[in-house]
C-alpha positions as CSV (number, residue, x, y, z in Angstrom):
1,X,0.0,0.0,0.0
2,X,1.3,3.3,-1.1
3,X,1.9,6.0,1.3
4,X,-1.0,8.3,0.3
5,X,-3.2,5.4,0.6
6,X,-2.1,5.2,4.5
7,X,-2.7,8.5,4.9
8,X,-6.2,8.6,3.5
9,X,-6.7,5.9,5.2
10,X,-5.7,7.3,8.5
11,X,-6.8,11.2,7.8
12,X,-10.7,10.2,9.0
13,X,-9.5,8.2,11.9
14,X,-7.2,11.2,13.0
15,X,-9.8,13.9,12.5
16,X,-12.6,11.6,14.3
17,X,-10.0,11.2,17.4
18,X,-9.3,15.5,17.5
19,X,-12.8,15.8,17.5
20,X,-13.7,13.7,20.4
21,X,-10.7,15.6,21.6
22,X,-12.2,18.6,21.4
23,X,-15.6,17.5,22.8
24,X,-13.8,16.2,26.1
25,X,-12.2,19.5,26.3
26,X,-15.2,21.5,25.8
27,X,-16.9,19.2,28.4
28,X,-14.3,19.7,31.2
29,X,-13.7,23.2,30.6
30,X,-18.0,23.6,31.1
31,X,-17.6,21.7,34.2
32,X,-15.0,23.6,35.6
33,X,-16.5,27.2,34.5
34,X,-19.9,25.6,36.0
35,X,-18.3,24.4,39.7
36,X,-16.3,28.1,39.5
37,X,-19.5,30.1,39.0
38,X,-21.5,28.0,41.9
39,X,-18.9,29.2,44.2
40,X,-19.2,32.9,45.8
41,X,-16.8,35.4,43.3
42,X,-14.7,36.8,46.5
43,X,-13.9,33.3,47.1
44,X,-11.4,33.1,44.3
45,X,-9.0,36.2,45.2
46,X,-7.6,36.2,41.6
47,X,-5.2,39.0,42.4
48,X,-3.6,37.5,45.3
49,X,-3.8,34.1,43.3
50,X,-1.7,35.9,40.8
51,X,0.7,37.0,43.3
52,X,0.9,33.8,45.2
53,X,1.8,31.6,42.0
54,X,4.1,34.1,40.8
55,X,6.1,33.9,44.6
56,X,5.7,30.2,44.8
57,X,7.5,29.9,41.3
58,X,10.6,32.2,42.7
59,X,10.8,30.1,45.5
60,X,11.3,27.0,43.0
61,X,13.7,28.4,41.0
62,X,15.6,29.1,44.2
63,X,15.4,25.5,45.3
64,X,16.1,24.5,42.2
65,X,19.7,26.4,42.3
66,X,20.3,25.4,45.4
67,X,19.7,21.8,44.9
68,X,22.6,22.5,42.1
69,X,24.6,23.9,44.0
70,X,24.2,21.2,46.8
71,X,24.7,18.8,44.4
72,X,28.0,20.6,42.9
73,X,29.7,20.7,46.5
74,X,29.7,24.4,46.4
75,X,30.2,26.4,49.3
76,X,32.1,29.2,51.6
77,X,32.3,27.6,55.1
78,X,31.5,29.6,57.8
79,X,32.8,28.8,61.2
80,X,29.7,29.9,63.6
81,X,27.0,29.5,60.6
82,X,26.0,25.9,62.5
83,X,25.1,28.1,65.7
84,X,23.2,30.7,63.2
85,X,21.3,28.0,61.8
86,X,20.5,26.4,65.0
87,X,19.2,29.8,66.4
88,X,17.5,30.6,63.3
89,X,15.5,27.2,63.1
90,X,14.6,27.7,66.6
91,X,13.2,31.3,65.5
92,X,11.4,30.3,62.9
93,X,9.5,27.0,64.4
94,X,8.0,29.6,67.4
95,X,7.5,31.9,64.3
96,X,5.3,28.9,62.2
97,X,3.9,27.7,65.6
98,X,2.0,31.4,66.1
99,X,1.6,33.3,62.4
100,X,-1.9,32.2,62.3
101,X,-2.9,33.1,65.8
102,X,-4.5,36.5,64.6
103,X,-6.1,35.4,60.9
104,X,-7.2,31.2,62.3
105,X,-10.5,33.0,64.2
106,X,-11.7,34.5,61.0
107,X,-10.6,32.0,58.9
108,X,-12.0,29.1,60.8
109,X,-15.6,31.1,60.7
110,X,-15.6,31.9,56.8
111,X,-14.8,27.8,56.6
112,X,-17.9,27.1,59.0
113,X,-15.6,26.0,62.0
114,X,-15.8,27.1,66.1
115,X,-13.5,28.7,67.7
116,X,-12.1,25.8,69.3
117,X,-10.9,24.2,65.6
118,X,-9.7,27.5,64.6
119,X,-7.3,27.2,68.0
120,X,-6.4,23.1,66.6
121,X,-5.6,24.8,63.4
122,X,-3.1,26.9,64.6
123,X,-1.6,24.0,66.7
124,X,-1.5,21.6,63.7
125,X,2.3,22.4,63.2
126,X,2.9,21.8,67.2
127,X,1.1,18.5,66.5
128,X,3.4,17.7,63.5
129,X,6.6,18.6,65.5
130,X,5.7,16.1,68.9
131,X,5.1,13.6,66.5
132,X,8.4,14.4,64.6
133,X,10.2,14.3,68.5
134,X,8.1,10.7,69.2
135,X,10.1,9.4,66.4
136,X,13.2,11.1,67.2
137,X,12.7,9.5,70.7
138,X,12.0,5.8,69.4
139,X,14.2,5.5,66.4
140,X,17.0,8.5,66.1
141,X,17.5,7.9,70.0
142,X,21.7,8.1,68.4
143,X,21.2,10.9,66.0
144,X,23.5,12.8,68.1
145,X,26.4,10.1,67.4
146,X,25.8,10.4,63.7
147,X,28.8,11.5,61.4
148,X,28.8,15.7,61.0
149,X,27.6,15.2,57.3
150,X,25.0,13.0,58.0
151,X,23.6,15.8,60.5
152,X,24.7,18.5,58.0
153,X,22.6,16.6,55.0
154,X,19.3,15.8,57.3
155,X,19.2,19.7,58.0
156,X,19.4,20.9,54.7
157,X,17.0,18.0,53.4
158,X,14.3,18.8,55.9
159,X,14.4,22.3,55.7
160,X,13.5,22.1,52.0
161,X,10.6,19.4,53.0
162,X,9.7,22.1,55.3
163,X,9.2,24.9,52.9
164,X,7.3,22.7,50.7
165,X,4.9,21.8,52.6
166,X,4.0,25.7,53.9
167,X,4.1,25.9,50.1
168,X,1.7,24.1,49.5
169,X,-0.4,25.9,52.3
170,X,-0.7,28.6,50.4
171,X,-1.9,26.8,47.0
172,X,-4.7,25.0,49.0
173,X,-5.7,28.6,49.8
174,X,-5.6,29.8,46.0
175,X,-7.5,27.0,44.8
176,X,-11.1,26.7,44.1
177,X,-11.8,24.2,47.1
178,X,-15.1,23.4,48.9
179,X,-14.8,24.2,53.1
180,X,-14.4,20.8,53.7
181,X,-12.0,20.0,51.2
182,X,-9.9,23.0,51.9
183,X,-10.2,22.8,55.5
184,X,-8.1,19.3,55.6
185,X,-5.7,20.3,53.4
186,X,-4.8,23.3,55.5
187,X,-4.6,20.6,58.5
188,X,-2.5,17.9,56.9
189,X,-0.2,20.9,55.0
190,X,0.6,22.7,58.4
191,X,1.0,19.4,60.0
192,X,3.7,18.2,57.6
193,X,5.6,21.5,57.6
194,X,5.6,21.7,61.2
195,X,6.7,17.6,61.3
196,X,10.1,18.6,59.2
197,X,10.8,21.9,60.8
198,X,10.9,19.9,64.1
199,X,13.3,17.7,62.8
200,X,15.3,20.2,61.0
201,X,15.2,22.2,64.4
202,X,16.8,19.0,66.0
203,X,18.9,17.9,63.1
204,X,20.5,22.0,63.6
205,X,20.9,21.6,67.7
206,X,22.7,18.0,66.9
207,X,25.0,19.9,64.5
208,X,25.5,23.0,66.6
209,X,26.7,21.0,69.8
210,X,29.2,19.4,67.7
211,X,31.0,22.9,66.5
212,X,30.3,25.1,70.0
213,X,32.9,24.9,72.7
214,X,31.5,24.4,76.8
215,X,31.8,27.7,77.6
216,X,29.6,28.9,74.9
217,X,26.5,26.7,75.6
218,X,25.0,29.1,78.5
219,X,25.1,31.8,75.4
220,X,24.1,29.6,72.6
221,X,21.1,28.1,74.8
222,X,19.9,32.0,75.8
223,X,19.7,32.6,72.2
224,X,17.7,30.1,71.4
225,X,15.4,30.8,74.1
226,X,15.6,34.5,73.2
227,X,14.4,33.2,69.5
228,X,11.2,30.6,70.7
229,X,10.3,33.9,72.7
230,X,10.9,36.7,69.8
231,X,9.6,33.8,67.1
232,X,6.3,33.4,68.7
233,X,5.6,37.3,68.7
234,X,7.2,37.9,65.3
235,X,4.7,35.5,64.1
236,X,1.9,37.3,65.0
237,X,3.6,40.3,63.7
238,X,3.9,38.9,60.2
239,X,0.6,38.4,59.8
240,X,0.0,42.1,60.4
241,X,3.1,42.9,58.0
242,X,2.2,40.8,55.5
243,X,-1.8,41.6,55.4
244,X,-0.4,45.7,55.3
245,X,2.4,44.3,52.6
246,X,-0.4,42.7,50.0
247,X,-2.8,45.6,50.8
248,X,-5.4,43.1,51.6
249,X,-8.7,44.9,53.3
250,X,-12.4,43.9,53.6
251,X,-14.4,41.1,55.3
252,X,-15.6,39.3,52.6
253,X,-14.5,35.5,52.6
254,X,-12.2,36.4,49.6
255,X,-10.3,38.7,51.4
256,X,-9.9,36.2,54.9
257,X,-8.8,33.2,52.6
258,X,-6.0,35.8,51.2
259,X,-5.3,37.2,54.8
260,X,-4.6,33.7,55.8
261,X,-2.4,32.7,53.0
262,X,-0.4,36.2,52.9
263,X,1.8,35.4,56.4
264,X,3.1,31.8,55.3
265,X,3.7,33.2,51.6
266,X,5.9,35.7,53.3
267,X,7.2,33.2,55.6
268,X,8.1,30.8,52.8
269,X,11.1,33.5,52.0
270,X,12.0,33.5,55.2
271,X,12.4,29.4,55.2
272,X,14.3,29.6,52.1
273,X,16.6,32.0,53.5
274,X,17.5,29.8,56.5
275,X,17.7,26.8,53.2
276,X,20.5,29.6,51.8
277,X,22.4,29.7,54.5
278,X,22.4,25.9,55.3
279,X,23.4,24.8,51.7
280,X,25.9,28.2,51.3
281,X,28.1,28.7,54.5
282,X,27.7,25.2,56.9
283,X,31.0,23.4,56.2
284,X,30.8,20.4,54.7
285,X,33.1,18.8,56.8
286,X,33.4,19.7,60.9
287,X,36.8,22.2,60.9
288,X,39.5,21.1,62.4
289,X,39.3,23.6,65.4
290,X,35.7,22.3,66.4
291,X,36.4,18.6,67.1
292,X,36.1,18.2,70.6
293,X,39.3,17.0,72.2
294,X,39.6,12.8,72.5
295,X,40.2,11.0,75.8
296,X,41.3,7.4,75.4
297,X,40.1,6.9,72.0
298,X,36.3,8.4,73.0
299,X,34.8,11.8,72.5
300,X,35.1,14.0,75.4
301,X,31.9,14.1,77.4
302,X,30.6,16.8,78.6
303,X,31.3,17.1,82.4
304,X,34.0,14.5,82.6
305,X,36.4,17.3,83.2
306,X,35.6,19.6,86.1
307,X,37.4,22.3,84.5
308,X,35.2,22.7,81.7
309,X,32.2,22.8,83.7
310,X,31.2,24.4,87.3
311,X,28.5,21.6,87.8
312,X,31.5,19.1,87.8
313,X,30.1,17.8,91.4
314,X,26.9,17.4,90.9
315,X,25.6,13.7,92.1
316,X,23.5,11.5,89.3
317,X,20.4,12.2,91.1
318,X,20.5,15.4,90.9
319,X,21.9,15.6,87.4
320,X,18.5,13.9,86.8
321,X,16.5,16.5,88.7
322,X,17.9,18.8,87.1
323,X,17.1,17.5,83.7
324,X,13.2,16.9,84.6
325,X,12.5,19.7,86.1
326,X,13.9,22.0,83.3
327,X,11.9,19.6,80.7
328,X,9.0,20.8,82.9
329,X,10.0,23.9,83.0
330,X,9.6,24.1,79.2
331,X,6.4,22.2,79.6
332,X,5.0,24.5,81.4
333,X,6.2,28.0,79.8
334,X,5.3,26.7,76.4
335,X,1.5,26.1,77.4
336,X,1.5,28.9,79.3
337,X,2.6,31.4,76.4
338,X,0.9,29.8,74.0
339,X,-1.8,30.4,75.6
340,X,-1.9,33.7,76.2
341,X,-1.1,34.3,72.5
342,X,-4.2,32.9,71.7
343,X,-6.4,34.2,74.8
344,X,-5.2,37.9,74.1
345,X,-5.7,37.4,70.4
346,X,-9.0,36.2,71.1
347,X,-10.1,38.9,73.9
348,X,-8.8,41.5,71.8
349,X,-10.4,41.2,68.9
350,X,-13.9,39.9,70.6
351,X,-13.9,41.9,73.9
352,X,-11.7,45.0,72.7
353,X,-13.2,45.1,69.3
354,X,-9.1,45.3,67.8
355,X,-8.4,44.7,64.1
356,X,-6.4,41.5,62.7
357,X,-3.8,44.2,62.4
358,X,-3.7,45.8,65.0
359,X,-3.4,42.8,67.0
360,X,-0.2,41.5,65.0
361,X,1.1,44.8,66.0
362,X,1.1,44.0,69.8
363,X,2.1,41.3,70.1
364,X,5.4,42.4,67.7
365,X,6.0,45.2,70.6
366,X,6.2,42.3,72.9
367,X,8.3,40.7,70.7
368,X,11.1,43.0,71.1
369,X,10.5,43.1,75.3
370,X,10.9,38.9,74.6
371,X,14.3,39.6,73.1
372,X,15.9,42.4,74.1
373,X,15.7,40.1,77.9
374,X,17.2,37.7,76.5
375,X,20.0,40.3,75.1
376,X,20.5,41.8,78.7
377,X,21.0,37.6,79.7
378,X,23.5,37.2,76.9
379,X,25.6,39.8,77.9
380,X,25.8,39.5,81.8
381,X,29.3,37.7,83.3
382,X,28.7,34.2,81.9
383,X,29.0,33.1,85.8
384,X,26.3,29.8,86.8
385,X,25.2,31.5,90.1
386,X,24.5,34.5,88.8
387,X,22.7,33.0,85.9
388,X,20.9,31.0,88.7
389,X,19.8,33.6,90.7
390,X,18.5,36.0,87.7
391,X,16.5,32.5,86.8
392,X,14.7,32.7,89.6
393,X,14.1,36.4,89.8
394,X,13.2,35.8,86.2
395,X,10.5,32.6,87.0
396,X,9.1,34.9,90.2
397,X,7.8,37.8,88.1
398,X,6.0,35.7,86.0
399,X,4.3,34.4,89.2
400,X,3.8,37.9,90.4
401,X,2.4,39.4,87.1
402,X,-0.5,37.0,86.8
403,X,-3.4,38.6,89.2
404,X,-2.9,41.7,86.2
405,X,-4.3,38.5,83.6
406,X,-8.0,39.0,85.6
407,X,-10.7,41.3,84.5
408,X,-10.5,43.7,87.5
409,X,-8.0,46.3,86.4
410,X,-8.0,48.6,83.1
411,X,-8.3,46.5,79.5
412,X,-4.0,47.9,78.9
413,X,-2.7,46.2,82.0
414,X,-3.7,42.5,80.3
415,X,-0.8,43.6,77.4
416,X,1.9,44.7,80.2
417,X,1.1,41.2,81.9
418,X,1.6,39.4,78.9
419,X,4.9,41.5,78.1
420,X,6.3,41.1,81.4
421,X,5.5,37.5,81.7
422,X,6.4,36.5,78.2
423,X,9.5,38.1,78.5
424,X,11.4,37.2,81.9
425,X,9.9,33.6,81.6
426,X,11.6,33.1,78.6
427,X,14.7,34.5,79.5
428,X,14.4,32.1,82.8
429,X,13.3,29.2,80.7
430,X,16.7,29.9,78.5
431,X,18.7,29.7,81.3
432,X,17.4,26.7,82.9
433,X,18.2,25.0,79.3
434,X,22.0,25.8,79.8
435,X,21.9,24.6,83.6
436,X,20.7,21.7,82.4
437,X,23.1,21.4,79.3
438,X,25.8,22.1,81.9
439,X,24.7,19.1,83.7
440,X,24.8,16.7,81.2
441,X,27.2,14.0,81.0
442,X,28.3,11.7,77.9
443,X,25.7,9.2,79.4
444,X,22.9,8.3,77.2
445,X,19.9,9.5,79.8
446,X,22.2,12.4,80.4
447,X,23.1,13.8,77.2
448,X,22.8,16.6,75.3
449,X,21.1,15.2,72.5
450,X,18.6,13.4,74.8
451,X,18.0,16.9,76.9
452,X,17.0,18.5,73.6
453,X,14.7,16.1,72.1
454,X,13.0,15.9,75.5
455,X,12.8,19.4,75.7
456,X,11.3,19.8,72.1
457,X,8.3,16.9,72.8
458,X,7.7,18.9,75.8
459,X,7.7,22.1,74.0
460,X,5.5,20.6,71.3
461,X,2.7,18.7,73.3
462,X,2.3,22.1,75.1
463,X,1.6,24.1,71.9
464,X,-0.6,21.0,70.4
465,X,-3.2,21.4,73.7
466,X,-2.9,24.9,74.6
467,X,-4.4,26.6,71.8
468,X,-7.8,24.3,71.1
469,X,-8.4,24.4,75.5
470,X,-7.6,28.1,75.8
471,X,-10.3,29.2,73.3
472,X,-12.5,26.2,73.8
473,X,-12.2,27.3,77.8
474,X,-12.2,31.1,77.7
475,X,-15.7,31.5,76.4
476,X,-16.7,28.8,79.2
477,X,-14.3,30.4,81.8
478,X,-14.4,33.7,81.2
479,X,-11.4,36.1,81.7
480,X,-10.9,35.1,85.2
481,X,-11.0,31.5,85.0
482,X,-8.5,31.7,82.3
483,X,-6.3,34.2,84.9
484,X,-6.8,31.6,87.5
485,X,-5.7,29.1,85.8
486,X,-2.2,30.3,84.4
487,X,-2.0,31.6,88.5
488,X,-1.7,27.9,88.9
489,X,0.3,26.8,86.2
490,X,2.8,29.7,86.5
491,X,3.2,28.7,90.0
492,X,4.1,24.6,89.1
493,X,6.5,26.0,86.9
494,X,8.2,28.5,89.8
495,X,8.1,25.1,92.0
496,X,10.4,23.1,89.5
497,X,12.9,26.3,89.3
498,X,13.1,26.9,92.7
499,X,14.1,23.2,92.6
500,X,16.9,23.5,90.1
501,X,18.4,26.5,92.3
502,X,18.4,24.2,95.3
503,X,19.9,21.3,93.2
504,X,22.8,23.5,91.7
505,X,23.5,25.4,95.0
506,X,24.2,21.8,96.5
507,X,27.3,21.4,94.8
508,X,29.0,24.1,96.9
509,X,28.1,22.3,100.1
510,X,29.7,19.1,98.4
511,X,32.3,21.5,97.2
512,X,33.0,22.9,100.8
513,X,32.5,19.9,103.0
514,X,35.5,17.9,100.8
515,X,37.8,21.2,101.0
516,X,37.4,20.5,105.2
């Protein structure tokens, strides 16, 4: 058969199969311009749509050159970047834990849900993050022990998993979604990105122990406090940035969808900025300068030598007391601010009648209160009694500001308790951390690593059940239950730091009693 006869032959078959082609086409594109139309217009938000696909497309062409660069063994090594990293993670977990505080309310009522699920929607990435630290507990139990660029690798790899998944946040917002639909997709996206920032957070601690000398870890651990504390203002803050950034105004469900997607778009750049620095300036291999010294063929230990360490005489017992009470210590300050970020975000917008905004705002003013304490910390003699003593000062004005949390004084005395308490409990809380990372030893209950991941699941099963109970409470409560009750839980935590003073103050009687 000649080739024109094929061709004839095939022509009709070819032109039937465009058609049906066509048809299919013309059916979808109906079906889609039929399920568009039956949902409400400002549901869409086709300009911030624009904006968002255009960002999220930047973002991937970033990745993208990183990866190369990854990839290519590029880099400029950076002797302290492992500590910037670690600090910066910490900053931007407590900053992904709280962005939504301000817009979840709203967003939770245009999507048909109470107040209580708009509080579990802002604790989805807490929930994500204990379940990363369960698995860190049960199966990367020697994660600490791993070579440097093993530890090096799973920070940069779930940094990127982390980023992606707030990525895709923000598409599940742009897209044309029933409330249902688009509800669990916000759960299971949050949940995810807050999973791998949890283990890039500890994947970045692991890493920074392994580069910071002993005399640094008082100073390293205040920093990272001072960034949970300034992180979970700065959150709420971005929201307010970001929502003035986009110029997004109105009520309509069009605009709340975009208010909720603006803060994680922004905070996206801020993810892959961290990504930068991790894949650009984190040597590749540990310098030679920050392997710890070898005794008898085995890393160095922590407090095996008394000179490196003025908790050197410290029994096992108390070592352990030490440990657990500043794991509960963390426990307790992590439920209690988190709840007060969402009971003030709450009060003031339903009792004070204060904007999304205006809100954000606050809470970025006590943001800088958060870590300009933690500064002052940083910069006092780096001498464990003082730093003891200014702990407790720190934990007993947290106690003593707590009556101001009750409805029986002016509406602006509810922000200076939650500025004063927000801020010297966290610089307390980051100075129990380096009491207790000066009391670790190289055993396995004892180390470093093992003091961090229990102080992360502590940190994240706070967050997970203090949103949803503080707004499913306050309405039930009122203002002065909810005062009441962080009375009492401000108190439990003053009880286990008042322990820890009495624990590290024993080593001077040891101390003196084997000088007579």
């Amino acid at each position: 058969m000649s080739a024109r006869a094929v061709l004839l032959t095939a022509l009709p078959a070819a032109q039937a199969f465009v058609q049906d082609a066509e048809t299919i086409f013309l059916q979808v594109e109906v079906k889609v311009a039929t399920a568009l139309a039956e949902l409400p217009a400002e549901m869409i938000a086709p300009g911030f749509r624009a904006q968002a696909v255009r960002s999220l497309l930047s973002l991937a062409t970033l990745c993208a050159v990183l990866w190369c660069v990854e990839m290519l063994g590029l880099s400029c090594s950076i002797r302290r970047s492992g500590q910037w990293v670690y600090v910066g993670s910490c900053l931007l977990v407590a900053m992904g834990q709280s962005m939504l505080l301000t817009v979840s309310l709203p967003l939770a009522t245009v999507l048909t849900y109470s107040a209580a699920a708009s509080g579990f929607l802002a604790s989805t990435t807490s929930l994500g993050g204990l379940l990363a630290q369960l698995l860190a507990a049960s199966s990367w139990s020697t994660l600490g022990c791993q070579p440097y660029w093993l530890l090096r690798s799973s920070m940069v790899a779930t940094t990127f998993l982390h980023l992606f998944f707030h990525g895709l946040f923000v598409g599940a917002l742009c897209l044309p979604l029933s409330a249902t639909s688009l509800w669990w997709c916000l759960v299971v996206s949050r949940t995810l990105a807050g999973f791998f920032a949890a283990l890039s957070c500890l994947s970045a601690s692991f890493l920074a122990f392994a580069v910071t000398p002993q005399g640094e870890l008082l100073n390293l651990q205040t920093s990272v406090q001072g960034a949970y504390g300034a992180g979970q203002c700065l959150g709420n803050m971005l929201a307010s940035s970001a929502i003035v950034f986009f110029q997004i105004s109105g009520e309509s469900p069009g605009q709340v969808l975009a208010e909720g997607a603006a803060p994680v778009l922004m905070f996206t750049f801020a993810i892959a900025l961290l990504l930068a620095t991790s894949v650009l300036f984190v040597p590749r291999a540990q310098l030679a300068d920050q392997v710890p010294p070898v005794v008898d063929g085995a890393t160095e230990s922590i407090s095996n030598t008394k000179q490196h360490s003025e908790l050197g005489s410290l029994e096992v017992c108390e070592r352990k007391g030490i440990f657990r009470n500043a794991v509960i210590y963390n426990f307790e300050r992590t439920f209690s601010v988190a709840s007060i970020e969402v009971a003030t975000t709450m009060i003031s917008q339903v009792e004070f009648g204060f904007s999304t905004v205006m809100t954000g705002w606050i809470f970025g003013l006590i943001a800088i209160g958060s870590l300009l304490a933690n500064v002052i910390v940083a910069f006092t003699p780096s001498n464990t009694d003082l730093r003891i003593c200014m702990m407790v000062c720190f934990a007993a004005v947290g106690v003593v500001t707590t009556p101001f949390l009750l409805d029986w004084w002016p509406w602006w005395t509810l922000y200076v308790a939650d500025a004063l308490m927000m801020t010297m409990t966290n610089a307390a809380n980051g100075i129990s951390d380096g009491v207790a990372l000066l009391a670790a030893t190289g055993v396995q209950d004892l180390s470093r690593e093992s003091f961090i991941n229990q102080k992360m699941l502590s940190m994240a099963a706070a967050k997970v059940i203090a949103a949803p109970l503080a707004r499913g409470l306050l309405p039930w409560l009122g203002r002065n239950g909810y005062g009441a009750l962080q009375t009492i839980v401000s108190l439990a935590g003053f009880l286990g730091i008042w322990k820890m003073y009495c624990m590290a103050g024993s080593r001077e009687q040891q101390e003196n009693s084997q000088k007579e």
